[in-house]
C-alpha positions in Angstrom: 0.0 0.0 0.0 2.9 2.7 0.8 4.3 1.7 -2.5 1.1 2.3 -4.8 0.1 5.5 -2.6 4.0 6.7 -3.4 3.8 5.7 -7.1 0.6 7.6 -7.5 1.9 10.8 -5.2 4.6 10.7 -7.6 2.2 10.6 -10.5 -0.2 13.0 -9.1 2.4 15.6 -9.0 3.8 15.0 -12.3 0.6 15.1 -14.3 -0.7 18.4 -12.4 2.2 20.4 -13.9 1.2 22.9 -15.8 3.5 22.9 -18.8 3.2 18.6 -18.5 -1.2 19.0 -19.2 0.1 22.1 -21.7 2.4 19.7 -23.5 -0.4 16.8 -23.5 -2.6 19.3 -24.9 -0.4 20.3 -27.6 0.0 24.2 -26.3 3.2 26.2 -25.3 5.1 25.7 -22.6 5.3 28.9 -19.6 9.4 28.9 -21.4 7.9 29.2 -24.6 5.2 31.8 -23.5 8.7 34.0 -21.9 10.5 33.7 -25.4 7.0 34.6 -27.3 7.0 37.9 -24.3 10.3 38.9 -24.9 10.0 38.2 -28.7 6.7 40.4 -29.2 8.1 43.1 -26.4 11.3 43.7 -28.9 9.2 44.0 -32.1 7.4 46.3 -30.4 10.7 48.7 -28.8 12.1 48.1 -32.8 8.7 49.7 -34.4 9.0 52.7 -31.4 12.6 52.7 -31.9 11.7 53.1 -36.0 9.9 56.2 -35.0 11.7 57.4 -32.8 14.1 57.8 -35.6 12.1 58.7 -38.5 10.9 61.6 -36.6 14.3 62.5 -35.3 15.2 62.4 -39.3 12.4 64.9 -40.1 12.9 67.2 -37.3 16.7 67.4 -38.4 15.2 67.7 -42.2 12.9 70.3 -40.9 16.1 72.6 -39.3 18.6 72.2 -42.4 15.1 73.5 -44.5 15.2 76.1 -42.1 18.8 76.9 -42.1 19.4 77.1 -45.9 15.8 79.9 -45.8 17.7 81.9 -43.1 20.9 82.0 -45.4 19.1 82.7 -48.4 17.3 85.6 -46.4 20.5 86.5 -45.0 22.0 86.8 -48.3 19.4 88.1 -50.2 19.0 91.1 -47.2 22.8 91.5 -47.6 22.3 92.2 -51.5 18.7 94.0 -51.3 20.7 97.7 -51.2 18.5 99.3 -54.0 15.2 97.6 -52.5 11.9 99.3 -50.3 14.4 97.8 -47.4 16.5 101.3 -47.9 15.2 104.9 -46.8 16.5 106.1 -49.8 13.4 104.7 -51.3 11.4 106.0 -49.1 12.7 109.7 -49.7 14.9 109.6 -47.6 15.3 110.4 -43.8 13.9 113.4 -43.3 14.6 114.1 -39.1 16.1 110.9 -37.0 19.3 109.9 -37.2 19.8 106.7 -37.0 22.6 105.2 -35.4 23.2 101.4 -36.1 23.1 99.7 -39.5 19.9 97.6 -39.0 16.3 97.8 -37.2 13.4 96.5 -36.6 10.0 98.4 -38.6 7.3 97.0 -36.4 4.8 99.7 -38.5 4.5 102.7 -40.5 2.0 105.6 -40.1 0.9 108.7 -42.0 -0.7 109.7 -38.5 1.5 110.9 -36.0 -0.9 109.9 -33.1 -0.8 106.3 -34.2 3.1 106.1 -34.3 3.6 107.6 -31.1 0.6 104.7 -29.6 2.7 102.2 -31.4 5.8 103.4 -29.8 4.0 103.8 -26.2 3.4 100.2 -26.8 7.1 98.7 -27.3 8.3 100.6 -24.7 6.0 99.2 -22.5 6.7 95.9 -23.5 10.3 96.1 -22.7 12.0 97.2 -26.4 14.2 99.8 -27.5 11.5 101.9 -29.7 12.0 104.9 -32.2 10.2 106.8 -34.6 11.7 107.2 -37.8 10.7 109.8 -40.1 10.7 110.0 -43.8 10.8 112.8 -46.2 7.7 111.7 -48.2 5.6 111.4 -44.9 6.0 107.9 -43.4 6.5 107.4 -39.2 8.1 104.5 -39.0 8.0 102.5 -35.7 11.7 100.9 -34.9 12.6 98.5 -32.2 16.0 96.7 -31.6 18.8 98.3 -33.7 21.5 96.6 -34.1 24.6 96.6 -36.5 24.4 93.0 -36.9 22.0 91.4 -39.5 22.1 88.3 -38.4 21.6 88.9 -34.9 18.4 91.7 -36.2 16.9 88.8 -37.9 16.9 86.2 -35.6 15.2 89.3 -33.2 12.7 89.7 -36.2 11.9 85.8 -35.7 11.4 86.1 -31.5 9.6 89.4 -31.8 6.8 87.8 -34.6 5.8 85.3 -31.6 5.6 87.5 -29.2 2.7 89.4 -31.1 4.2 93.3 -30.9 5.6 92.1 -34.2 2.9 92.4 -37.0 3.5 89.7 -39.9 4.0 92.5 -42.3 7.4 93.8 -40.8 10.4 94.5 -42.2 14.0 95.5 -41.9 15.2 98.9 -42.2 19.1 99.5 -43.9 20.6 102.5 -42.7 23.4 103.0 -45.2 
């Protein structure tokens, strides 16, 4: 009797295993289940990874795009010396003086009352603000002046977020 109630202990616990009835039943084992985890766990980290990458890509497509516009713009500001971009064209300065090379023309009035709220309105918000008058008429509100063209347009860029900077404006040459 102590051998038969051994024998079927022994049985007993080898037929309740769970992978044994999985392997009688012709379904994985809990090994095979891990590998089939781990196997479905890296397909997915390779298609994030995929993204991951293919949006780093386009974001660094994106910034060269964005690069080669700014040099374009840099080099076609740097050659526009007979363009509206000149006060020359404009008649002229008729009063101010200006002293750097480059600024900012965040807008242009016939109305003195308008120019002056205009420049009310940079200074408040923090900017170096001028009006610049014209011999045919024109107030022109200026902010940042600089000597720097690079450095004026990447001011240009900040200030058109920022919503003082209509889309409309433009850089002033004072050669």
């Amino acid at each position: 009797m102590k051998r038969s109630l051994i024998i079927a202990l022994a049985l007993v616990t080898v037929v309740s295993s769970c992978d044994f009835i999985r392997t009688l039943a012709g379904r994985p084992t809990s090994e095979e289940l891990e590998q089939m985890r781990l196997q479905r766990m890296a397909a997915a980290e390779a298609r994030h990874q995929a993204t991951l990458d293919s949006m780093e890509r386009a974001q660094k497509h994106m910034a060269d795009s964005l690069e080669a516009l700014e040099k374009y713009l840099l080099d076609s500001l740097t050659q526009a010396k007979g363009t509206v971009l000149n006060p020359s064209k404009l008649g002229g300065l008729y009063t101010t003086k200006l002293e750097t090379k480059y600024c900012i023309v965040v807008g242009a009035f016939r109305n003195r009352y308008y120019a002056e709220r205009k420049l009310k309105e940079c200074n408040e918000a923090g900017y170096t603000a001028t009006i610049i008058s014209f011999r045919n008429g024109l107030l022109a509100v200026a902010v940042c002046p600089s000597n720097s063209l690079s450095q004026t347009l990447q001011t240009l860029k900040q200030l058109r977020g920022k919503g003082i900077c209509p889309p409309d404006s433009w850089i002033l040459i004072n050669e």
